[in-house]
C-alpha positions as CSV (number, residue, x, y, z in Angstrom):
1,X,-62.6,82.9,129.5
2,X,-61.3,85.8,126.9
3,X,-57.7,84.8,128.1
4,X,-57.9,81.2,127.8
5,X,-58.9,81.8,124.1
6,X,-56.2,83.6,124.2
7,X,-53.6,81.3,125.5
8,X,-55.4,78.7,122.8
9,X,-55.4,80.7,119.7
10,X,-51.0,81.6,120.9
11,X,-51.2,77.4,121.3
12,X,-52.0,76.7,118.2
13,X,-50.2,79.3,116.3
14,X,-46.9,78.5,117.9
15,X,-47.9,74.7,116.5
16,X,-48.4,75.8,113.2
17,X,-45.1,77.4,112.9
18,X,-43.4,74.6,114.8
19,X,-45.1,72.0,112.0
20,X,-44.4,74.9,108.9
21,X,-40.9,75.0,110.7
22,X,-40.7,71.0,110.2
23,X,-41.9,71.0,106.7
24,X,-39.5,73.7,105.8
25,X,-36.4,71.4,106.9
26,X,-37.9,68.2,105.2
27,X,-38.1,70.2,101.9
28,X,-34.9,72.0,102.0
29,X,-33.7,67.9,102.8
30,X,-34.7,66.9,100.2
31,X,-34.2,70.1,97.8
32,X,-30.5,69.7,99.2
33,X,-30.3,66.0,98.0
34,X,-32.1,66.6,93.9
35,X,-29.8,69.4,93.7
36,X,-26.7,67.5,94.9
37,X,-27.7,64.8,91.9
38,X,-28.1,67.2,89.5
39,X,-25.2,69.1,90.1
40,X,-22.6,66.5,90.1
41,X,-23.2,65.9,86.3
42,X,-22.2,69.9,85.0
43,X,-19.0,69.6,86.4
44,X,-18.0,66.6,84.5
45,X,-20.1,67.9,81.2
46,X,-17.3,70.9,81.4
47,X,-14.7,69.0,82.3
48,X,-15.0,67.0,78.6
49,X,-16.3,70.3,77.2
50,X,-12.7,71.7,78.1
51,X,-10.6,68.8,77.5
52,X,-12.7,69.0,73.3
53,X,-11.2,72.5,73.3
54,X,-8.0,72.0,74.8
55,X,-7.8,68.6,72.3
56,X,-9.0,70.9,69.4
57,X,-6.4,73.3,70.0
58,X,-3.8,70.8,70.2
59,X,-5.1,69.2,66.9
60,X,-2.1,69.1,64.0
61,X,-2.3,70.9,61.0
62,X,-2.9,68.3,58.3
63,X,-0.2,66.2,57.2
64,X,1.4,66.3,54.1
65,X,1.6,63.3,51.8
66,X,5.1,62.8,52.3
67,X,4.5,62.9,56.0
68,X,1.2,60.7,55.5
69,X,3.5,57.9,53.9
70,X,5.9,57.6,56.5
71,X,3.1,58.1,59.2
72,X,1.7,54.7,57.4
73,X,5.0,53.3,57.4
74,X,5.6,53.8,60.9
75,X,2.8,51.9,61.2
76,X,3.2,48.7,59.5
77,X,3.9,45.4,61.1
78,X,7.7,45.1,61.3
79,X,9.1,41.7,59.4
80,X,9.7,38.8,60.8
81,X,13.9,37.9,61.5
82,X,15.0,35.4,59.0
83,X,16.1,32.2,61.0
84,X,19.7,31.4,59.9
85,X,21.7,34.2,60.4
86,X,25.1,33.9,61.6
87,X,24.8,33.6,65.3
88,X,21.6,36.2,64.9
89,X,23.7,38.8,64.4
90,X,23.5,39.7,60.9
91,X,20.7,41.1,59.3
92,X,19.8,39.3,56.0
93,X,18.5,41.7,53.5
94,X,15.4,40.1,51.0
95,X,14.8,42.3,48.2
96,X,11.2,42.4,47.1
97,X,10.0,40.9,43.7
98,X,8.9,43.6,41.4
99,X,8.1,42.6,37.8
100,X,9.5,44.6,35.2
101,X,7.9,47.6,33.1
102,X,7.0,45.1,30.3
103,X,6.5,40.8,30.0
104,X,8.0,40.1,26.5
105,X,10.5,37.3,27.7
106,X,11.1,34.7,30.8
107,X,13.6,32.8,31.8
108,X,15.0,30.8,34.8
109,X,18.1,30.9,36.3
110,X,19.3,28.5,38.8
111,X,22.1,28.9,41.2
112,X,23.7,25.3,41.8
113,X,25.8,24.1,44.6
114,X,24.0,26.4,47.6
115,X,24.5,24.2,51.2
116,X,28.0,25.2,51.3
117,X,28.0,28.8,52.5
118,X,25.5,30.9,53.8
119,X,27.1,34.2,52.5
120,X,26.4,34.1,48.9
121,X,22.4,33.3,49.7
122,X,22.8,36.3,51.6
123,X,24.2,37.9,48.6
124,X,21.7,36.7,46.1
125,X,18.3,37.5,48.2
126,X,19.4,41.1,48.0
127,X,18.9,41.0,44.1
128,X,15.7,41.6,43.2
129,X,15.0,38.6,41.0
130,X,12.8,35.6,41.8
131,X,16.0,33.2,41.3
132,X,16.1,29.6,41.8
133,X,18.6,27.9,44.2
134,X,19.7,24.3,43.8
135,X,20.7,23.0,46.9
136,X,23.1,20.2,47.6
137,X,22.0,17.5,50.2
138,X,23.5,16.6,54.1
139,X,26.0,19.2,53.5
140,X,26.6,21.8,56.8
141,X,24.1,24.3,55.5
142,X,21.9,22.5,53.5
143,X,18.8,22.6,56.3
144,X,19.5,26.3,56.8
145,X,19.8,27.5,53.6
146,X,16.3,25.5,52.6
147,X,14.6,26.5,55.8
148,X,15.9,30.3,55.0
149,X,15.0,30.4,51.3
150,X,11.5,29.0,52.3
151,X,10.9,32.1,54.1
152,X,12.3,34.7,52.2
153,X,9.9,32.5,49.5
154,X,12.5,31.5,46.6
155,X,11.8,28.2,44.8
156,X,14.5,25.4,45.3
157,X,15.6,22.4,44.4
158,X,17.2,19.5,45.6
159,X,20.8,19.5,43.7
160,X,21.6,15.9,43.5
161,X,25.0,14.2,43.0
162,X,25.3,11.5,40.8
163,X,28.6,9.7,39.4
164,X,30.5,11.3,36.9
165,X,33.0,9.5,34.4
166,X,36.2,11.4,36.1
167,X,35.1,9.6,39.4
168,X,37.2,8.6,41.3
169,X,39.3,11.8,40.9
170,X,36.4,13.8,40.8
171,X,33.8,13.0,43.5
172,X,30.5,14.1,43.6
173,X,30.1,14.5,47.4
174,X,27.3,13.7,49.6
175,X,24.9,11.6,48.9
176,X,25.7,11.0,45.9
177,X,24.0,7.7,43.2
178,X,26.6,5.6,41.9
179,X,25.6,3.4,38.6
180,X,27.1,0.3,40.6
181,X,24.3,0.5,43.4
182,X,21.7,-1.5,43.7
183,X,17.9,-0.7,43.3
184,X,17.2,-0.5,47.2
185,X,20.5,1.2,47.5
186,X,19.7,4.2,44.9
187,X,16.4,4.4,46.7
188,X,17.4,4.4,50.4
189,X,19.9,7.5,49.2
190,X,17.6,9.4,47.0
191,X,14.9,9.5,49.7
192,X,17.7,10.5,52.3
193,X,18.8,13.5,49.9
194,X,15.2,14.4,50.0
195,X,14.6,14.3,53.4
196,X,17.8,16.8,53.5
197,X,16.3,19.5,51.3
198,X,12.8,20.0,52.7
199,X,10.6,23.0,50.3
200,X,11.7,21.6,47.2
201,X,10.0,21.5,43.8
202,X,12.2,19.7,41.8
203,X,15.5,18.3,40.9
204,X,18.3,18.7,38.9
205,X,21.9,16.6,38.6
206,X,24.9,17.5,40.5
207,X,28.1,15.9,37.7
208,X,26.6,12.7,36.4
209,X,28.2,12.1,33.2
210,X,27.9,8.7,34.1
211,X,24.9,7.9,36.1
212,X,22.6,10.0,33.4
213,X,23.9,8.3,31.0
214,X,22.5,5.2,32.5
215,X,18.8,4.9,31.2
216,X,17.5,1.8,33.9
217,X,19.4,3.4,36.7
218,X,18.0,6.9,35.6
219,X,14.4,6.0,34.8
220,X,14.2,4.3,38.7
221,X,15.2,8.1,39.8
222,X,12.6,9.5,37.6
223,X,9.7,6.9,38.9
224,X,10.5,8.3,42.6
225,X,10.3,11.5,41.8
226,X,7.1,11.0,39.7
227,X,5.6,10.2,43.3
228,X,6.7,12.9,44.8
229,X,5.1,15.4,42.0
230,X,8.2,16.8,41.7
231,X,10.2,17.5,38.0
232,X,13.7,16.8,36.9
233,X,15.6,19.4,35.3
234,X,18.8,17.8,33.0
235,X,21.9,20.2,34.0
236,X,23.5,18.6,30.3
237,X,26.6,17.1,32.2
238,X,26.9,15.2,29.1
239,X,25.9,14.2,25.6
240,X,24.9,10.8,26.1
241,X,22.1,12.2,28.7
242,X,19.0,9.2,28.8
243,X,17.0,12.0,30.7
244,X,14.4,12.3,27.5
245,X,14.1,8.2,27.0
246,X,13.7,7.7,30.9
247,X,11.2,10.6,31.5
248,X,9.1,9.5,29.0
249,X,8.3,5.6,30.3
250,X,8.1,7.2,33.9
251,X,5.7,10.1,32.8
252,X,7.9,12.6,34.4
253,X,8.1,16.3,33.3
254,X,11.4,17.1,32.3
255,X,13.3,19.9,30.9
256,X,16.9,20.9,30.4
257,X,20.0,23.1,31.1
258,X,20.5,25.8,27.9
259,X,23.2,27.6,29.1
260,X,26.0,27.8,31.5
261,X,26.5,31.2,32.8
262,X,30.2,30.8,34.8
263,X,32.3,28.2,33.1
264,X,34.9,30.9,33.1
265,X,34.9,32.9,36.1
266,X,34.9,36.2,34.2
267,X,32.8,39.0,35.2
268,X,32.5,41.0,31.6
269,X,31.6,37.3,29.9
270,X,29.0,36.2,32.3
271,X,27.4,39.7,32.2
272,X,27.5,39.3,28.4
273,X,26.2,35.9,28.1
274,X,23.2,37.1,30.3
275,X,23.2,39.9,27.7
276,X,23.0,37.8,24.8
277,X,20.3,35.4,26.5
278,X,18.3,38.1,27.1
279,X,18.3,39.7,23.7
280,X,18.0,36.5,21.8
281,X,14.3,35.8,20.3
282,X,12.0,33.5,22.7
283,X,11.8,29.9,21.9
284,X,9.5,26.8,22.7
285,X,11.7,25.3,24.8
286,X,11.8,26.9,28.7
287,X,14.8,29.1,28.9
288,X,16.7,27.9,31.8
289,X,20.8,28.9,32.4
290,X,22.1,27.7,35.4
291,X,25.4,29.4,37.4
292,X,27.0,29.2,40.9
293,X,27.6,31.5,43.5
294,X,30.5,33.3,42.8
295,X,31.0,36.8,43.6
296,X,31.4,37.2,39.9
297,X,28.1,35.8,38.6
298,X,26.3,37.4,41.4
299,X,27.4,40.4,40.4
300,X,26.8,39.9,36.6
301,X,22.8,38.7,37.7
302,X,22.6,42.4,39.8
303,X,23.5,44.4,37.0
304,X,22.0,42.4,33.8
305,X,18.9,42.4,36.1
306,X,18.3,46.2,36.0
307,X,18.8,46.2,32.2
308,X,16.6,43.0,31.9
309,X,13.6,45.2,33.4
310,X,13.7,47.9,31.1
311,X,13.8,45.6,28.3
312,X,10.4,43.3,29.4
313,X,12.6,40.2,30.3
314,X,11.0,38.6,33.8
315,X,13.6,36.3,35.5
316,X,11.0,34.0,37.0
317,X,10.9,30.4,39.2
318,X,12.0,27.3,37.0
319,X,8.4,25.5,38.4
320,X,6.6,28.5,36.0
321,X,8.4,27.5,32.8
322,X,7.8,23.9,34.1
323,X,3.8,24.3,33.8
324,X,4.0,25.5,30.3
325,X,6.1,22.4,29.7
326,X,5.1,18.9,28.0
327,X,6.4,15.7,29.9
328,X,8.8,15.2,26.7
329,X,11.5,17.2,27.7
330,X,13.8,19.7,25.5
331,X,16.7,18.8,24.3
């Protein structure tokens, strides 16, 4: 009897450890699997912990302000290209319009004859002055010089031929209204000269001794552009201009030509008439002087430019003077 006590008492000791054995493995199971969870998240935890030191060590010493400003300029969004380059190749250069240290004067200064050459609008966007370029209609360069003048955001106009009292030894070109045409016939071409010059804000005459003299012919111009909201400015071809009459009976803001700047091709006297103009006292009447592109007179606006600045005298757009300007005209 004693030893089959025995034999259970061993029985059921030996299954006590076998089920302590089995618990023992399901715990260190699952012990194994927590700590595997756990654990997994320290390493990364360092990982970034190192990489904020390593980072911090790395970090640069802080910039200077020189450094700072071509850090930001590094940045900034490059420019668009400027469609209209020769073959894409040559980089045209648009000075920025800054006003000058003081506002004590305006005036407007329109470059005539543009649409034959692209070099001298190359030439002139690199002054820094908001000129205004008069643009001659279904010439080679016409479209291009518009579309590239648009971008580079200079106000033009539509340059438009009209008969002059030399013609036939002097011809006007392209496009141009002849005082013998009919009503549907000056129409048809003014609207084709338009169409020509797209951006435009107004117009002024290419010649026309003849054809401004012409009041009825004139004031049929001045009643197309009236629809058009655009302005006329007189370039003073002649004496006998009917621009004031003819404006007023088509309600069309007008204004005219005070000076020209290159009649003689002479880079000391255009620099001094631009001289003069600018030290002479404001009047009513817009101040408008209109030159060409010659290497001369582009030279002459550079230079009087920077002395214009210092003085307060603001070469602006011809459309600003315009504003200020009753539909009467100036003489």
């Amino acid at each position: 009897m004693k030893k089959k006590r025995k034999n259970n008492l061993l029985t059921a000791v030996l299954i006590a450890l076998i089920v302590l054995s089995v618990a023992a493995i399901v715990y260190m199971i699952i012990f194994h699997r927590e700590e595997t969870v756990v654990v997994k998240s320290p390493p990364e935890q360092k990982k970034q912990t190192t990489q904020q030191k390593a980072a911090a060590k790395e970090k640069p010493q802080a910039l200077t302000p020189a450094k700072k400003l071509r850090e930001k300029a590094r940045d900034l969004p490059q420019p668009p290209p400027v469609a209209g380059t020769p073959a894409e190749k040559e980089d045209v250069v648009i000075a920025k319009i800054t006003p000058p240290r003081l506002k004590l004067k305006q005036m407007a200064i329109i470059i005539d004859d543009i649409g034959y050459d692209m070099t001298p609008v190359h030439e002139l966007l690199r002054v820094d002055a908001d000129i205004t370029f008069a643009i001659l209609p279904l010439l080679a360069h016409s479209r291009k010089a518009a579309d590239m003048l648009h971008k580079a955001n200079r106000e033009t106009l539509l340059h438009l031929p009209m008969e002059p009292l030399s013609y036939p030894k002097e011809k006007p070109g392209n496009g141009a209204l002849f005082s013998d045409m009919n009503d549907e016939e000056i129409i048809f071409q003014l609207e084709k000269n338009l169409a020509s010059v797209p951006y435009i804000s107004g117009v002024n005459n290419h010649m026309g001794s003849k054809f401004m003299a012409d009041e009825e012919r004139l004031m049929l111009v001045f009643k197309q552009l009236k629809k058009k909201d655009l302005f006329f400015i007189d370039s003073r071809t002649t004496n006998n201009s009917k621009t004031t009459a003819a404006s007023q009976k088509a309600h069309l803001t007008v204004a005219s030509r005070k000076i020209f700047l290159d009649n003689d091709r002479n880079y000391s006297k255009i620099y001094q008439i631009l001289m003069d103009v600018g030290n002479a006292p404001p009047g009513n009447a817009p101040l408008i002087v209109i030159g060409h592109p010659y290497p001369e007179t582009i030279r002459a606006i550079r230079d009087a430019n920077k002395i214009f600045r210092e003085k307060g005298v603001s070469i602006v757009p011809v459309s600003k003077l315009m504003k200020k300007k009753s539909s009467e005209g100036a003489s």
